[in-house]
C-alpha positions in Angstrom: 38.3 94.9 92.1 34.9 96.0 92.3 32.5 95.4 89.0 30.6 97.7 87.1 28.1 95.0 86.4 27.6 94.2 90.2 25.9 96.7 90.9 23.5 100.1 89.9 26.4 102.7 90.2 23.2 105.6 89.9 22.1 104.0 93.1 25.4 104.1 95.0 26.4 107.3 94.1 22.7 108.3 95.4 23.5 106.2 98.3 27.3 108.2 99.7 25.9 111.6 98.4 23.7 112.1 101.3 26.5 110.8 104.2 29.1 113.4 102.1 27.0 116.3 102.3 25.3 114.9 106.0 27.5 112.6 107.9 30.3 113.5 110.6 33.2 114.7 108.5 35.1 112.1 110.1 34.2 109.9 106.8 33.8 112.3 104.3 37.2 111.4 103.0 35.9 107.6 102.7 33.0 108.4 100.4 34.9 110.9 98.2 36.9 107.8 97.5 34.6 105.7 96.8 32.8 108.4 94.4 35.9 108.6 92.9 35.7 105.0 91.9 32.3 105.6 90.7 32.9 108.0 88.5 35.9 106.2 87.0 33.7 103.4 86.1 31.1 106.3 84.3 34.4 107.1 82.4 33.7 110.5 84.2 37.6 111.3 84.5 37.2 114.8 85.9 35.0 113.6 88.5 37.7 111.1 89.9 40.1 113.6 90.1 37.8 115.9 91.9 36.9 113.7 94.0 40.1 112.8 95.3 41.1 115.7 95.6 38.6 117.2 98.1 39.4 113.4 99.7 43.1 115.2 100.2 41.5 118.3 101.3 39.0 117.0 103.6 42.2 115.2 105.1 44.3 118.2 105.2 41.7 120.5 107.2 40.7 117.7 109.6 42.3 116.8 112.8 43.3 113.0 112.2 46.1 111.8 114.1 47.2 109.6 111.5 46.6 112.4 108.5 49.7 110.7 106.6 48.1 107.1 106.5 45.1 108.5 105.3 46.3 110.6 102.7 48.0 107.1 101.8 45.0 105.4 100.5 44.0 108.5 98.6 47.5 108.8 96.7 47.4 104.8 95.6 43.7 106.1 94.4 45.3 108.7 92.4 48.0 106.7 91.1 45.9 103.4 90.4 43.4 105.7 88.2 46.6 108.1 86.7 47.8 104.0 85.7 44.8 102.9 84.6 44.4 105.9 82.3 47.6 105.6 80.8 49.2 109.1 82.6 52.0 107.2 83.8 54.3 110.5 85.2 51.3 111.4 87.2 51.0 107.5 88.4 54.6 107.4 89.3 54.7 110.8 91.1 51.5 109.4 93.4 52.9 106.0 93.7 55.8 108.1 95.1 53.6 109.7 97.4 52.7 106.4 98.9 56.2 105.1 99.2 57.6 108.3 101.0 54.7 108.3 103.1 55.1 103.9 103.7 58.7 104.7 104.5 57.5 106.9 107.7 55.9 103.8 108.7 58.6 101.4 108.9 58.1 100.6 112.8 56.0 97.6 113.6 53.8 99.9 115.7 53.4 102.9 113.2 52.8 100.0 110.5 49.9 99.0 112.3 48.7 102.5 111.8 48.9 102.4 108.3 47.5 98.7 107.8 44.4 99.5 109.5 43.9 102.3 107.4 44.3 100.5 104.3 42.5 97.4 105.2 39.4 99.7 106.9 38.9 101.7 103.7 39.4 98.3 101.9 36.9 96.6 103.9 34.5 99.9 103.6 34.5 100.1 100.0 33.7 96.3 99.6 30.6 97.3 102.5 29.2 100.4 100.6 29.6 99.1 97.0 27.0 96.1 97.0 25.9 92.7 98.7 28.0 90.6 97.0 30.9 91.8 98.2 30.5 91.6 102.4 32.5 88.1 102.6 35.2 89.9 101.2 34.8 93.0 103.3 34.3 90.8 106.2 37.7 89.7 105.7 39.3 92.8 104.9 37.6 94.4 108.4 38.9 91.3 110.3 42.5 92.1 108.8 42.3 95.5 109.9 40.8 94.7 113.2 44.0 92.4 113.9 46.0 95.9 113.6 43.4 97.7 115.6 41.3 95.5 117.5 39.7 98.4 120.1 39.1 100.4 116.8 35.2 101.1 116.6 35.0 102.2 113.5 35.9 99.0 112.4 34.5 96.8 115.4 30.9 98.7 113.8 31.7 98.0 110.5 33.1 94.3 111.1 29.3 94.1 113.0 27.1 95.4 109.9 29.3 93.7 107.1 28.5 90.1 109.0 24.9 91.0 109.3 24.5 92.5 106.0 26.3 89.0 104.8 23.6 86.6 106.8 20.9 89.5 105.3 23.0 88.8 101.9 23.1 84.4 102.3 19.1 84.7 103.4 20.6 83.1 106.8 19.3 85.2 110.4 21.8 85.5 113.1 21.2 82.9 116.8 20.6 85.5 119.3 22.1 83.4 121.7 25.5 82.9 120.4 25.8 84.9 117.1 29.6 86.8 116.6 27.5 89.5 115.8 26.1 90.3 118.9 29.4 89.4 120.8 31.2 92.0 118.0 28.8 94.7 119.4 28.9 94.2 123.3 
């Protein structure tokens, strides 16, 4: 779980309010999760729920293939904070959500759908939240990678999470034979 004290949450917010209002809408979903998160560790209850819900909506108007998968990390979002603030019929109806929605993914293949998109928003969060947490996104990217492994959206974020970690350890990469470099070709 990601710490309060590991970082300035002022300066992450800061950090995904430019990419919701600027980026491709692609990842707007993303940061409204992670905002979410934010906000829940300001004790800013509204704000999560808001959040998450334009996450959902952002999802709903967008034209994802996989719209269900997605809408699966936002639901366990919703049902981790309706647990974590002691609204447990809220948390059960989301955690519902999820199950219905991990039900429709019972095929190996349409559960590699699903396991990239929990393990890319996993390994996202870790990324966008602070420096001490790229080993651990690292791993979550290469996890989602072995569900997707032409997925450039994670090949990319598998790339900066390894050089943000050398950047992180005080290390610099071998031009030569550095993973980052062979991630990238």
């Amino acid at each position: 779980m990601l710490k309060k004290e590991d970082c300035d949450i002022d300066d992450v917010v800061e950090r995904l309010h430019d990419p919701v209002t600027c980026d491709p809408p692609i990842y707007k979903h993303r940061h409204y999760n992670l905002l979410a998160y934010m906000k829940y560790l300001t004790g800013e209850f509204g704000e999560v729920v808001s959040h998450l819900l334009k996450a959902e909506e952002h999802v709903n108007e967008s034209l994802f293939d996989n719209k269900d998968a997605k809408k699966t990390v936002i639901y366990a979002n919703f049902a981790w904070f309706y647990l974590h603030t002691n609204q447990l019929e809220d948390a059960h109806t989301y955690a519902e959500k999820v199950e219905e929605i991990s039900n429709k993914y019972q095929s190996s293949e349409n559960q590699s759908i699903l396991f990239v998109e929990i393990y890319g928003e996993r390994a996202w969060s870790l990324f966008s939240f602070c420096g001490k947490y790229c080993e651990k996104a690292v791993e979550y990217f290469k996890k989602a990678l072995t569900f997707g492994p032409e997925d450039p959206d994670l090949n990319c974020g598998h790339a900066m999470a390894e050089w943000r970690l050398l950047s992180y350890k005080r290390q610099s990469p071998q031009t030569e034979d550095h993973t980052i470099l062979k991630l990238l070709e």
